[in-house]
PAZAPA-4460 file (N, C-alpha, C; in steps of 0.05 Angstrom, whole numbers, plus 32768, in hexadecimal, padded with zeros to 4 digits):
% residues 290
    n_x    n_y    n_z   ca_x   ca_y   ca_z    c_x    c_y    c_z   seq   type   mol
   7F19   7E5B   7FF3   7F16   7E74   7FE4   7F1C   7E70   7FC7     1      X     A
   7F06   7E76   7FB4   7F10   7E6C   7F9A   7F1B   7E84   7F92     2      X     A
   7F2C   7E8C   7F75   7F3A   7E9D   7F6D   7F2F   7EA2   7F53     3      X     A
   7F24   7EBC   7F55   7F18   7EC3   7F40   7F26   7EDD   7F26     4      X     A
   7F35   7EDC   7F1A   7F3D   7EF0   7F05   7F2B   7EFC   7EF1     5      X     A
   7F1E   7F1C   7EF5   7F10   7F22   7EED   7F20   7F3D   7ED9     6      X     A
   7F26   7F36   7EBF   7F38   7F4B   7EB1   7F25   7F63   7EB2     7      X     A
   7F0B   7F68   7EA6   7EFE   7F7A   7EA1   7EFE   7F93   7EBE     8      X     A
   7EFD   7F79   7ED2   7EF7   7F92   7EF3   7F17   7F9E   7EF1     9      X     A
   7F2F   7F93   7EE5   7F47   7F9C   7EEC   7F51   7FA7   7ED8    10      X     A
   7F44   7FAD   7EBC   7F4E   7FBC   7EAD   7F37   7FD9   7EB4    11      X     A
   7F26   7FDE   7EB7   7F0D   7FEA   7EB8   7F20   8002   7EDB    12      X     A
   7F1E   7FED   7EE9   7F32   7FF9   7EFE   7F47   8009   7F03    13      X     A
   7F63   7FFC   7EF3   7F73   800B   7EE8   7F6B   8024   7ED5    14      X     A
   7F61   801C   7EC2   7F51   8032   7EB3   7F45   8047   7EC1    15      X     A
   7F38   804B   7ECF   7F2D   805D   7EE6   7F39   8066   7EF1    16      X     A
   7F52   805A   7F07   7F63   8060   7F17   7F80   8076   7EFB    17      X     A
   7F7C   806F   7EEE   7F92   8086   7EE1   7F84   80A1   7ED9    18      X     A
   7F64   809A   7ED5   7F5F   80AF   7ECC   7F57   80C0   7EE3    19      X     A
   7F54   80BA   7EFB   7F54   80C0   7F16   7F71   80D3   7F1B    20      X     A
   7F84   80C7   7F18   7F9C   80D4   7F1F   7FA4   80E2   7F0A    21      X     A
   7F9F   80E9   7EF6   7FA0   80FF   7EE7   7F8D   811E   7EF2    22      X     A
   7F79   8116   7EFA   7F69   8123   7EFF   7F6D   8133   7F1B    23      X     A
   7F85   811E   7F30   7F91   8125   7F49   7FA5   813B   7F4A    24      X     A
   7FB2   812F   7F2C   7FC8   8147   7F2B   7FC8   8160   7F23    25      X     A
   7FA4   8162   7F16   7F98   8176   7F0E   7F93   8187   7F2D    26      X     A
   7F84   8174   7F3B   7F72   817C   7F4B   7F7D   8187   7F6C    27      X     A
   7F8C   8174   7F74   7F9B   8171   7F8D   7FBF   8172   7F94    28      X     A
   7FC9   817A   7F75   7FDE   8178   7F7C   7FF5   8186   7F8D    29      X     A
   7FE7   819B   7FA5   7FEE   81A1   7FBD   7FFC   8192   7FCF    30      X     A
   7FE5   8179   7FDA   7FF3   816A   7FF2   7FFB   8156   7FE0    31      X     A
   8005   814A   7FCC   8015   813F   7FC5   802C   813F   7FC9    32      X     A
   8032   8158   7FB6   804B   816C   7FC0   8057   8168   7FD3    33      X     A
   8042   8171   7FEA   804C   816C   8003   8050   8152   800D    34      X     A
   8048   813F   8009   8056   8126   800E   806A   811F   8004    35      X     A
   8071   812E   7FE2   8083   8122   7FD9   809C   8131   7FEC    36      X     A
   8097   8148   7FF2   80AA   815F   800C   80B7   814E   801E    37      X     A
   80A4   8140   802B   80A3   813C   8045   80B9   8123   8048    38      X     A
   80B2   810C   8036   80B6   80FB   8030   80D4   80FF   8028    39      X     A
   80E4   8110   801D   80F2   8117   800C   8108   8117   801C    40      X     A
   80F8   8133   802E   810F   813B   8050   810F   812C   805C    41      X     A
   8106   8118   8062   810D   8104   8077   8123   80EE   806A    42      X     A
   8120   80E6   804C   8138   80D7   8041   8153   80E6   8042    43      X     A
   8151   8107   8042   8161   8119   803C   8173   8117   8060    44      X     A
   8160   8116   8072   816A   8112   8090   8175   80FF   8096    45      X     A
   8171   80E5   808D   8186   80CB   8088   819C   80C2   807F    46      X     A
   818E   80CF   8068   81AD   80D5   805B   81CA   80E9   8068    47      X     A
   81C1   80FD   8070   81D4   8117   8075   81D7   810D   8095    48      X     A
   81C5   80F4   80A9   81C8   80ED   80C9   81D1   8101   80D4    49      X     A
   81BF   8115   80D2   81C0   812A   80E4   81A1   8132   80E7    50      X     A
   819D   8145   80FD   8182   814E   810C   8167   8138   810A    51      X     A
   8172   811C   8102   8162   8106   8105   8158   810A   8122    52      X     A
   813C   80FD   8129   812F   80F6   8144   8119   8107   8133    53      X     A
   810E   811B   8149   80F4   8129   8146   80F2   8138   812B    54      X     A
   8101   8131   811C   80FE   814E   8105   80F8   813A   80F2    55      X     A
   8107   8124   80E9   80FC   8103   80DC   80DE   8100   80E7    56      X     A
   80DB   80FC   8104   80C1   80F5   810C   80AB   8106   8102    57      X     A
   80B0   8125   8100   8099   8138   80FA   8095   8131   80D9    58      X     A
   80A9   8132   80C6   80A8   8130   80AB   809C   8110   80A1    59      X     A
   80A0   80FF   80B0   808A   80E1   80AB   8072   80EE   80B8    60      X     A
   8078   80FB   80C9   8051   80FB   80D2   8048   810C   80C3    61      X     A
   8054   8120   80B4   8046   8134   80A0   803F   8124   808C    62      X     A
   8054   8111   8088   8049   80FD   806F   8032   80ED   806B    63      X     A
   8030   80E0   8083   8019   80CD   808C   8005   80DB   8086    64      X     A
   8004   80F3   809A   7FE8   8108   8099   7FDD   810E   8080    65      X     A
   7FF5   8113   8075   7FF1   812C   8053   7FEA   8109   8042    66      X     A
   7FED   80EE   803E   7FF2   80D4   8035   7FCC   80D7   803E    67      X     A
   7FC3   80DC   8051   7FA7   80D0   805B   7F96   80E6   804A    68      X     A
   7FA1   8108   804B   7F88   811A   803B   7F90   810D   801C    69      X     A
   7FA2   810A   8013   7FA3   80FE   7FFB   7F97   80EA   7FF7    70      X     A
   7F8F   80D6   8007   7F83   80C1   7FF9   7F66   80CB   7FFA    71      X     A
   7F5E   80DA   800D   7F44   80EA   8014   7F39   80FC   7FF5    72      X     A
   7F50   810C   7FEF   7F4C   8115   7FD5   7F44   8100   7FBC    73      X     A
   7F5C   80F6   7FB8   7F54   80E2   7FA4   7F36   80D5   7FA5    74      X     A
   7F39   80CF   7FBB   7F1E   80B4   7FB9   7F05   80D1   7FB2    75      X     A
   7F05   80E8   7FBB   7EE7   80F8   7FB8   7EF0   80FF   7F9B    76      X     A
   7F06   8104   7F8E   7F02   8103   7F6E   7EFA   80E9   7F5C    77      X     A
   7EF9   80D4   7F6B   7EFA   80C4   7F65   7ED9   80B2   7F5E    78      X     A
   7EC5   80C6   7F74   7EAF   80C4   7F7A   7EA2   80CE   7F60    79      X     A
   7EAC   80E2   7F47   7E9E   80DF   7F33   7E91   80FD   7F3C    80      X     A
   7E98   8107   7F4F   7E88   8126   7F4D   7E91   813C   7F42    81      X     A
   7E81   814C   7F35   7E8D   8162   7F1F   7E93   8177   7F3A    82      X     A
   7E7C   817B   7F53   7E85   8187   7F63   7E8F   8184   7F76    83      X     A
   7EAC   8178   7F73   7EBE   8169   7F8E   7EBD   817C   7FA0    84      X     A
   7EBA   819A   7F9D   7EC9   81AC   7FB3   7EB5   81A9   7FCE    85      X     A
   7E95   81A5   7FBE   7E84   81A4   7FCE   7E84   818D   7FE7    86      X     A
   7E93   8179   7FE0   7E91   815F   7FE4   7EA6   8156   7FFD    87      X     A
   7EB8   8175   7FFF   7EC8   817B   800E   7EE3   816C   8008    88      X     A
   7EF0   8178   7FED   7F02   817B   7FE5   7F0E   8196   7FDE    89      X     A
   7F2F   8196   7FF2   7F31   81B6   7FF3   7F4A   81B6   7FE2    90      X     A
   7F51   81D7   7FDF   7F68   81E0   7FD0   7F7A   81D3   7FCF    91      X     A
   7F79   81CB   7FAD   7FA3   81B6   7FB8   7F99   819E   7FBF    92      X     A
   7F82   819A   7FCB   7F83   8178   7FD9   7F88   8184   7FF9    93      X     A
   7F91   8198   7FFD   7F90   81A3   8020   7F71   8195   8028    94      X     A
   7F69   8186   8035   7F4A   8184   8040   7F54   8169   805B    95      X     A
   7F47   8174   806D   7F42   8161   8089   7F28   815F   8098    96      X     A
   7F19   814F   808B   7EFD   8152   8098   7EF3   8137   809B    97      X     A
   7EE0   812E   80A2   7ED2   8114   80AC   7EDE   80FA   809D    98      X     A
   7EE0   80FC   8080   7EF1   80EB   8070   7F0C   80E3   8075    99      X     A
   7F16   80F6   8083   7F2F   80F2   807D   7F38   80E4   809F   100      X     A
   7F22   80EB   80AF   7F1B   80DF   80D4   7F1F   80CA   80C5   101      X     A
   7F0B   80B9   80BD   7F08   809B   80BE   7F20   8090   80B0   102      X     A
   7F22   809C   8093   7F3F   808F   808B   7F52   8084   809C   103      X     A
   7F58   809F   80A8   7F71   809E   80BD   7F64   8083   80DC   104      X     A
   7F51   8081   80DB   7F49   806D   80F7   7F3F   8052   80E8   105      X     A
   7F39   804C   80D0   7F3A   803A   80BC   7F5F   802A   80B9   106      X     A
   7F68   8041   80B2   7F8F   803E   80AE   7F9D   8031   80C9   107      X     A
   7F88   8041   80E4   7F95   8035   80F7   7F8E   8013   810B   108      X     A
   7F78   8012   80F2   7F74   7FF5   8104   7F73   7FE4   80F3   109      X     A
   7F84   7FED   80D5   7F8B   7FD6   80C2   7FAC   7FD5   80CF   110      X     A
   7FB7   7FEB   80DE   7FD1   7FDF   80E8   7FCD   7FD0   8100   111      X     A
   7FB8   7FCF   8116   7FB9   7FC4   8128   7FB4   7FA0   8121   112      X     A
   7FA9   7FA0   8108   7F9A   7F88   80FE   7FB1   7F79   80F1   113      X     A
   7FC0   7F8D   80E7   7FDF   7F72   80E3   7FED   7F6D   80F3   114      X     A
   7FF7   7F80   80FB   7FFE   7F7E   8113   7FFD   7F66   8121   115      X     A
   7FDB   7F63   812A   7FDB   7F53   8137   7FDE   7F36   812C   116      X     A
   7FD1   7F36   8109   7FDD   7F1A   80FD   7FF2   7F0F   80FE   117      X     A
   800A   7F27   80F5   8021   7F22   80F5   8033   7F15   8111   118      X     A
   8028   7F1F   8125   802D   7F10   813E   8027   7EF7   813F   119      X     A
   8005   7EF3   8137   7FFE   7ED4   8136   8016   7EC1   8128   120      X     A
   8017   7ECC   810B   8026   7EBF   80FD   803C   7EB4   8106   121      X     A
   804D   7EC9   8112   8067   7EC2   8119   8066   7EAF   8130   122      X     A
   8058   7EB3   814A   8053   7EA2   815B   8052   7E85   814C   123      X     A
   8034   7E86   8137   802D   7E6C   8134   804C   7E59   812B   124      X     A
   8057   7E66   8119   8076   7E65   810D   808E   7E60   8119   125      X     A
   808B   7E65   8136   809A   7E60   8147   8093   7E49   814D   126      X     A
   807B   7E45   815F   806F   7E2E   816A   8076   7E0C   8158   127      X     A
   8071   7E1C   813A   8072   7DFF   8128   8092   7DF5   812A   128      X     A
   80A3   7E09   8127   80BD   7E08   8128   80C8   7DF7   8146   129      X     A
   80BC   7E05   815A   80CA   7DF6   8171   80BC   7DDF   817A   130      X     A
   80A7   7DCC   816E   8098   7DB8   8168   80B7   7DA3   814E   131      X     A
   80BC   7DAB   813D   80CA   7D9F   812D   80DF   7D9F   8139   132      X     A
   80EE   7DB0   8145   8105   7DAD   8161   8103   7D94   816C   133      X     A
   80E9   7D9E   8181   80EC   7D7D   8192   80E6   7D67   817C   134      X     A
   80DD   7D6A   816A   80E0   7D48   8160   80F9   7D3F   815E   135      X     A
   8105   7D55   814D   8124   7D49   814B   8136   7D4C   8164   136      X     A
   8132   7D51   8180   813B   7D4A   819A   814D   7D65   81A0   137      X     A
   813B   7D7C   819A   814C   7D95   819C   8137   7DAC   81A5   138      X     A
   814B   7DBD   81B3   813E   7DD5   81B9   8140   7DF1   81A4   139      X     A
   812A   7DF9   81A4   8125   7E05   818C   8137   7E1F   8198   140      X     A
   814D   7E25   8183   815E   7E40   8189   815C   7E61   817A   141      X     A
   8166   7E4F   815F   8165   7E5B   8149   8181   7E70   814B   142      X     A
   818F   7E65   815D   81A8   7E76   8158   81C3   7E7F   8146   143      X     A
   81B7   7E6F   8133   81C7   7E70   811D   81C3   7E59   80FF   144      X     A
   81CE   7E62   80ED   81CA   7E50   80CB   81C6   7E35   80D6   145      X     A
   81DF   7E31   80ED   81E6   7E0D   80EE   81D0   7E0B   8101   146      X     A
   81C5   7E16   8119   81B7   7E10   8125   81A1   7E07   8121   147      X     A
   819C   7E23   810B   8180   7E12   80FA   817B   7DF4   80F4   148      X     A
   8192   7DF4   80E0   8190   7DDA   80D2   8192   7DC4   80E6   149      X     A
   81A0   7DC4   80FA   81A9   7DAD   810A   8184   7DAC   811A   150      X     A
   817B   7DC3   8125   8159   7DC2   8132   8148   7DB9   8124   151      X     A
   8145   7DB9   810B   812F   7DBD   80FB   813B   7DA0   80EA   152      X     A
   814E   7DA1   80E1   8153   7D8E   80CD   814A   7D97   80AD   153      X     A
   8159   7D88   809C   814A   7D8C   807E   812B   7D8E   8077   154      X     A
   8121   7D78   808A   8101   7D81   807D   80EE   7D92   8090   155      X     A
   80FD   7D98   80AB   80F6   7DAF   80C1   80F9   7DC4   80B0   156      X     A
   810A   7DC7   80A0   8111   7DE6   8092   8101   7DE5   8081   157      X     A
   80FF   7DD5   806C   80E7   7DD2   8053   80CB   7DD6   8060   158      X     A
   80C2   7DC9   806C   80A9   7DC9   8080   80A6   7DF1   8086   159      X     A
   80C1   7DF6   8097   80B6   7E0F   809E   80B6   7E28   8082   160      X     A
   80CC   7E20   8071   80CA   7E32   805B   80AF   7E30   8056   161      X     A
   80A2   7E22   804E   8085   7E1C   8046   8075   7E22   804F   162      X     A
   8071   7E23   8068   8062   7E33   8077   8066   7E54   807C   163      X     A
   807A   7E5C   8079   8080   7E77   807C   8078   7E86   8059   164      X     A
   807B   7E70   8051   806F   7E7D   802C   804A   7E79   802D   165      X     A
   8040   7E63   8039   8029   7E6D   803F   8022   7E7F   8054   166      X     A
   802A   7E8A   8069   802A   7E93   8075   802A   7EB9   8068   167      X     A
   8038   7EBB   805D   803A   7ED0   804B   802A   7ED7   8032   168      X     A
   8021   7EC8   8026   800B   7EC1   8019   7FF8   7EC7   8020   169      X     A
   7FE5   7EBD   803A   7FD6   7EC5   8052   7FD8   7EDA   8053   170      X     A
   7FE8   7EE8   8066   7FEB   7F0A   8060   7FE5   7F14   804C   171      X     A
   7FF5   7F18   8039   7FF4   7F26   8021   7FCB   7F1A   8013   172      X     A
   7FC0   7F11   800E   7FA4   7F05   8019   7F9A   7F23   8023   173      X     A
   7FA4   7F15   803E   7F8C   7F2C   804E   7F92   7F45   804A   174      X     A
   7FAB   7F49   803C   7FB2   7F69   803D   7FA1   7F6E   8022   175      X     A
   7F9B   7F67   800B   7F8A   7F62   7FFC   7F6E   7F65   7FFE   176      X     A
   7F65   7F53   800E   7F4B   7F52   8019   7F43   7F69   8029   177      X     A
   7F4F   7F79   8031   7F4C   7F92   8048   7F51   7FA7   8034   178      X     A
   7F61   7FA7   801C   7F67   7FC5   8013   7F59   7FD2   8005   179      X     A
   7F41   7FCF   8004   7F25   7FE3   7FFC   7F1B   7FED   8018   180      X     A
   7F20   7FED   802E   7F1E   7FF2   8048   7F1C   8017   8047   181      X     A
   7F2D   8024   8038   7F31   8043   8032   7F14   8049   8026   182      X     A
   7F14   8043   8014   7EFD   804B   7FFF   7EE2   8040   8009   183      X     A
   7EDA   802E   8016   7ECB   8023   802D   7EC7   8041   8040   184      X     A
   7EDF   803F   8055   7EDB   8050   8064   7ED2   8070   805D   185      X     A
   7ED8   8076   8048   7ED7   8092   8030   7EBD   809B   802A   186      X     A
   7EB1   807F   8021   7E9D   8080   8016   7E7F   8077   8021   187      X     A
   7E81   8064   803A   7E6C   805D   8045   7E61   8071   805B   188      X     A
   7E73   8083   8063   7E77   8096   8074   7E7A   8086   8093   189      X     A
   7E89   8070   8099   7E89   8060   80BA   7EA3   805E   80AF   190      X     A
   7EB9   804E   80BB   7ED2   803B   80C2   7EC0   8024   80C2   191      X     A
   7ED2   8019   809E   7ECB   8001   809A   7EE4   7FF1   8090   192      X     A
   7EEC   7FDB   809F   7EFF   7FD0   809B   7EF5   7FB2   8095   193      X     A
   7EEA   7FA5   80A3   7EE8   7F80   80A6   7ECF   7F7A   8092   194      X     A
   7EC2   7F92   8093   7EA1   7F94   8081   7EB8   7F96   805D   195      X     A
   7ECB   7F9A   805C   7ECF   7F93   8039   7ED7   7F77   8034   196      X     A
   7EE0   7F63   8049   7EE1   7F54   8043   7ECE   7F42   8031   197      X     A
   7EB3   7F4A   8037   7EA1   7F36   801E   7EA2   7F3F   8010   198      X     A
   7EAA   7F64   8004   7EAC   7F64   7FED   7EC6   7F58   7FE2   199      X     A
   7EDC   7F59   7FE7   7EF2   7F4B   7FD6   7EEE   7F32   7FDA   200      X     A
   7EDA   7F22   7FD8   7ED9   7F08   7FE3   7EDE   7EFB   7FC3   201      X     A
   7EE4   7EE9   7FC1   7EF5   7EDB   7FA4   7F01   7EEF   7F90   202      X     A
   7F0C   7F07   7F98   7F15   7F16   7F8D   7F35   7F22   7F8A   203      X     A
   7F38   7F08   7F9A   7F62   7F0A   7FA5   7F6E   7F0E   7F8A   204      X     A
   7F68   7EFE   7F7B   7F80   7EFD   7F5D   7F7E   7F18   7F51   205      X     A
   7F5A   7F26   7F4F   7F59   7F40   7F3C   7F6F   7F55   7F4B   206      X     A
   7F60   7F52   7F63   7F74   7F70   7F7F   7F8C   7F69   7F75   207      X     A
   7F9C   7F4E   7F73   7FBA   7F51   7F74   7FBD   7F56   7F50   208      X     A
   7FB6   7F51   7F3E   7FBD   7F55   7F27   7FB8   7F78   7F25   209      X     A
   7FA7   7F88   7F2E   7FA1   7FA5   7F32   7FBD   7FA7   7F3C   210      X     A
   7FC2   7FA9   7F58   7FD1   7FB7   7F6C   7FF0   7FA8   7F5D   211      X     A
   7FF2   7F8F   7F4F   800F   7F83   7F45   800E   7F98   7F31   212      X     A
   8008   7F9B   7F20   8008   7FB1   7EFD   800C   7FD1   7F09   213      X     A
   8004   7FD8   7F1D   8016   7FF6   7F2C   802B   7FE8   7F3C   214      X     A
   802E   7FD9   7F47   8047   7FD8   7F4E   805A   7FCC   7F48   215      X     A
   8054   7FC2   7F31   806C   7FB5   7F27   807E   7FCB   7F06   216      X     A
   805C   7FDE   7F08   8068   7FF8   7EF1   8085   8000   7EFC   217      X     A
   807A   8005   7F16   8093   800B   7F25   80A7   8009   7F32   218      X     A
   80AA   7FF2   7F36   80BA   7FDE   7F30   80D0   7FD7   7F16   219      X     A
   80C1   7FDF   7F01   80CE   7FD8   7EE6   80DA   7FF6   7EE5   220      X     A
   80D0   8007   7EE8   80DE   8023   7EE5   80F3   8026   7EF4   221      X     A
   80F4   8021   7F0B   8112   801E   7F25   811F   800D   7F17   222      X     A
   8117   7FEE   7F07   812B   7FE5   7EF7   8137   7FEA   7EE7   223      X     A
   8122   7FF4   7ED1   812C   800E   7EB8   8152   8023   7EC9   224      X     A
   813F   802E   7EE1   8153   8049   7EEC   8172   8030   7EEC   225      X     A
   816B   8021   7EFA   8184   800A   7F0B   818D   8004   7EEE   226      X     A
   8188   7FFD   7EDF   818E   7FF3   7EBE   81A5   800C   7EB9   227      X     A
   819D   8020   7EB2   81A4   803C   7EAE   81C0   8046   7EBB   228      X     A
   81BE   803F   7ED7   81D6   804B   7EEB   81EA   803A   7EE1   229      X     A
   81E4   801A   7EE1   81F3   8008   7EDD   8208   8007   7EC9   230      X     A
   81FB   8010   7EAA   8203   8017   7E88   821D   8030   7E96   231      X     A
   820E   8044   7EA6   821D   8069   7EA7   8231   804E   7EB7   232      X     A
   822C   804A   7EC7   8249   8040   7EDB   8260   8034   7EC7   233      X     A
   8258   801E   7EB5   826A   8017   7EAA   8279   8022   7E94   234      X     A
   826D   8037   7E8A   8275   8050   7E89   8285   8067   7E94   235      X     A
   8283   805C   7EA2   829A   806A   7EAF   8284   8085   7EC0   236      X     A
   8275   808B   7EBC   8261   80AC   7EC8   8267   80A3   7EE7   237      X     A
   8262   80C3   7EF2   8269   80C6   7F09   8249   80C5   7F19   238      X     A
   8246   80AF   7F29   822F   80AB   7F2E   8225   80B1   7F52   239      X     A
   8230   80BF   7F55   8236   80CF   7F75   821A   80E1   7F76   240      X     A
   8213   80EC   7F64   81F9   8102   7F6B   81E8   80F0   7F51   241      X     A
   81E8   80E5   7F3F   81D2   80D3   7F32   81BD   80BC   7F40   242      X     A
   81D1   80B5   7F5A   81C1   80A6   7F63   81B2   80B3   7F78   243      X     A
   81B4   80C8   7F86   81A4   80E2   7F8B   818B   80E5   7F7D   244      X     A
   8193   80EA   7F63   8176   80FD   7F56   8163   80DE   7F48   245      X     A
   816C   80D0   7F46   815E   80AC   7F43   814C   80AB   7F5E   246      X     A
   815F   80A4   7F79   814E   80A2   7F86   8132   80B4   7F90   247      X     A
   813E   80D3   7F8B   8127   80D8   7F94   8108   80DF   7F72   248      X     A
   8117   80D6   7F5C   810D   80CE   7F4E   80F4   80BC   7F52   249      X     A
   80FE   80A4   7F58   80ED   8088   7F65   80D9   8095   7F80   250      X     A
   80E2   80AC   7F89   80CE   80AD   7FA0   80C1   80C4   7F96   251      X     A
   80B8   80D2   7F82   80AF   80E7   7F74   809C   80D4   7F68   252      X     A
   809F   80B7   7F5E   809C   80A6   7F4D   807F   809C   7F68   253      X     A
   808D   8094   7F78   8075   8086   7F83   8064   809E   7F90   254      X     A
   8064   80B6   7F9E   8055   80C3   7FA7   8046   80D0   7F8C   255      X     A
   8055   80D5   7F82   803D   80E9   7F6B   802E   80DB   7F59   256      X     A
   803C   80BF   7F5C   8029   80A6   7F3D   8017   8091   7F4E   257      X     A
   802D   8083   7F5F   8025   8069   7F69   8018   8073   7F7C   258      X     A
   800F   8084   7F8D   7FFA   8091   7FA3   7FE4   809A   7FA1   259      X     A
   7FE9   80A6   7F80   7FCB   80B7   7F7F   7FB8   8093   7F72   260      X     A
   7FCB   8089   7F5B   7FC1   8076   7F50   7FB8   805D   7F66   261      X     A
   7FC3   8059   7F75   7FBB   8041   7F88   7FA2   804D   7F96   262      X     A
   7F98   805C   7F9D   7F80   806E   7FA9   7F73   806D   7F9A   263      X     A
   7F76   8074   7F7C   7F5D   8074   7F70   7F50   8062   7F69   264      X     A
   7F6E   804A   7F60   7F60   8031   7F52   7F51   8023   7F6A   265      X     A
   7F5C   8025   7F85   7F45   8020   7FA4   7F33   8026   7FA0   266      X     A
   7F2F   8043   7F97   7F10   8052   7F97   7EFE   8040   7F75   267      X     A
   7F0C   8035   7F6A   7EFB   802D   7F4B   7EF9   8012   7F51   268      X     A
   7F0A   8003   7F65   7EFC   7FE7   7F66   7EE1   7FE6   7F7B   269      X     A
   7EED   7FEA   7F95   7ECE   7FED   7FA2   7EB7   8003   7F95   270      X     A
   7EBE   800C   7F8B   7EA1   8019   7F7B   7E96   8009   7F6F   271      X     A
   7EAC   7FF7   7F5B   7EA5   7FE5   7F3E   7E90   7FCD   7F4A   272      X     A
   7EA3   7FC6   7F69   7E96   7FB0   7F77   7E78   7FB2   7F7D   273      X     A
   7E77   7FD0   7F84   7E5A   7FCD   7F93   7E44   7FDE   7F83   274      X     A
   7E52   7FDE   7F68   7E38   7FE5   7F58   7E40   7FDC   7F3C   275      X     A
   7E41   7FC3   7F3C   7E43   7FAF   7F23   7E55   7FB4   7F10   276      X     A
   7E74   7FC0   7F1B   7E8E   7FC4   7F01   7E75   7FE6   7EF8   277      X     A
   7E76   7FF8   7F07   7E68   8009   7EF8   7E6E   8023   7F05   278      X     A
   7E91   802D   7F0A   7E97   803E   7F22   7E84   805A   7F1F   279      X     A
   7E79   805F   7F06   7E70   8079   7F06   7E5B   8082   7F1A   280      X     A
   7E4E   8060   7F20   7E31   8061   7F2E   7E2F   8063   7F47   281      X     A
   7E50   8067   7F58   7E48   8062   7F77   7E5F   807A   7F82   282      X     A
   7E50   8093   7F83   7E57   80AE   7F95   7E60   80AA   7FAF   283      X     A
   7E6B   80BC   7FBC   7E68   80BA   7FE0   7E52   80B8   7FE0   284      X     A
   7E4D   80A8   7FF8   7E2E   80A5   8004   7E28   80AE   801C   285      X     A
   7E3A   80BC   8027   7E36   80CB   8046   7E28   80D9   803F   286      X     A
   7E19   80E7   8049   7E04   80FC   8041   7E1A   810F   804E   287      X     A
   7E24   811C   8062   7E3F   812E   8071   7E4A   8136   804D   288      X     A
   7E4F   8154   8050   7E58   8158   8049   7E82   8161   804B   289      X     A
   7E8A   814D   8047   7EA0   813C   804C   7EB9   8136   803A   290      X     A
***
C-alpha cells in the first residue's frame, strides 16, 4: 500500500466540512441538542450511581439513534442542496427515513467487522505468544509482570510489543479505509461498506491527517481546560464544581463541534473522491426522496 499525502484534498475537506457545520448549527440544531441531553444524563447517572441499569440504557440508545439522524442531516446539507427539506431533511434535524435505515445497518456491520478483526487479532497474538513460550520451554500463562518475562523472555516481549504496534496500525488502517462507509451509504442509496475500500485506496495518510487536525483540535482544548484547572489549583480555587462544568464542557465540545464536523468532512471527502476534489458536483444520487 503506498502512502499518499494529498494537502489540497485535506485542506479543501476541512474547508467544506466547517462550512458544513456552521450551516448544521443553522440548520439542525434540534437533535444535536438532544444528544448533547442524552449524553449528558447518562454521565450525570454515573456520577450520582443511582437509577443506573435501564434509564443509562434508554439515554445511550437515544444517543445512538439521535448520533445516526444527525449524521443523516449533516451529510443531506452537505449534498450542496438549496432545497434540503425536499431531500428529506426535517425540523431541527428531527428526520428518520431511508437514509438514516442504511446508516444505521451500514454502523451495524462496521461493528460486526471489527469485531470480528479484533478477535482475529487477538487470537493471532495469542497464538504468536504461546509459540515463543514453547521455544523458551514454557507454558504460555500470562499470569503476571514476572510471568511474562520469564515465558516470553526479553526478545519474546520485544517481538510481541512489535507486533501488537503493527497490529494496531492494521486496525486503525482499516478503520480508515471503511470511514466514508456513512456518506457511501447516504449517498449511493444501498449499504455500502467494503465497496469504499477502492476509494480510500492510497489514501491512509490524507484520511488520518483530516480526521488527526479535528481530533487533535480537541485534544489541545481539553489540554488548554487541564492547563487551566491545574494554574486555579495551585492557586489555591476550589475546584469541586469546576471540574463539573469542564467536563461537561469537553462533551458540549465534542457533540456540537467534533460530530457535526466529522460528518461533514466524511460527506466532502467522498464527494471530492468521486468527482475529482470537486464536492459541489456530487448530490444524493438515490432518486427516493430521502
Amino acid at each position: 500500500m503506498r502512502l499518499q499525502l494529498d494537502m489540497a484534498l485535506v485542506r479543501s475537506s476541512l474547508g467544506h466540512g466547517f462550512a458544513v457545520t456552521r450551516l448544521a448549527w443553522n440548520k439542525c440544531p434540534g437533535i444535536l441538542i438532544l444528544m448533547l441531553l442524552a449524553i449528558l444524563g447518562a454521565d450525570y447517572l454515573d456520577l450520582a450511581a443511582a437509577n443506573q441499569g435501564l434509564a443509562n440504557f434508554g439515554l445511550l440508545l437515544v444517543y445512538n439513534l439521535a448520533s445516526i439522524a444527525a449524521y443523516g442531516a449533516v451529510y443531506r446539507l452537505a449534498a450542496g442542496d438549496d432545497e434540503a427539506g425536499a431531500q428529506g431533511l426535517g425540523h431541527w434535524g428531527f428526520q428518520w427515513r431511508a437514509l438514516e435505515g442504511r446508516l444505521l445497518g451500514a454502523a451495524l456491520l462496521l461493528v460486526l467487522l471489527f469485531v470480528f478483526a479484533i478477535v482475529l487479532v487477538v487470537f493471532l497474538l495469542l497464538a504468536l505468544a504461546a509459540i515463543i513460550a514453547y521455544g523458551h520451554g514454557h507454558e504460555l500463562t500470562l499470569s503476571s509482570p514476572a510471568a511474562i518475562g520469564a515465558e516470553l523472555g526479553l526478545g519474546g516481549i520485544v517481538v510481541m510489543l512489535v507486533c501488537c504496534g503493527l497490529a494496531l496500525a492494521a486496525l486503525a488502517s482499516l478503520y480508515l479505509r471503511l470511514c466514508l462507509s456513512g456518506p457511501a451509504s447516504a449517498y449511493l442509496g444501498k449499504i455500502s461498506v467494503l465497496s469504499t475500500l477502492g476509494l480510500t485506496k492510497n489514501r491512509v495518510l490524507s484520511l488520518l491527517f483530516v480526521f488527526g487536525a479535528i481530533y487533535g483540535a480537541m485534544v489541545l482544548f481539553m489540554l488548554g481546560g487541564e492547563v487551566l484547572i491545574a494554574i486555579l489549583f495551585r492557586l489555591g480555587a476550589d475546584l469541586s464544581g469546576l471540574r463539573v462544568v469542564f467536563s461537561a464542557l469537553y462533551t458540549g465540545l465534542g457533540v456540537l463541534v467534533v460530530v457535526p464536523m466529522i460528518a461533514a468532512t466524511q460527506a466532502a471527502l467522498y464527494r471530492s473522491l468521486k468527482a475529482g476534489h470537486n464536492p459541489t458536483e456530487y448530490p444524493l444520487e438515490s432518486g427516493e426522496k430521502d
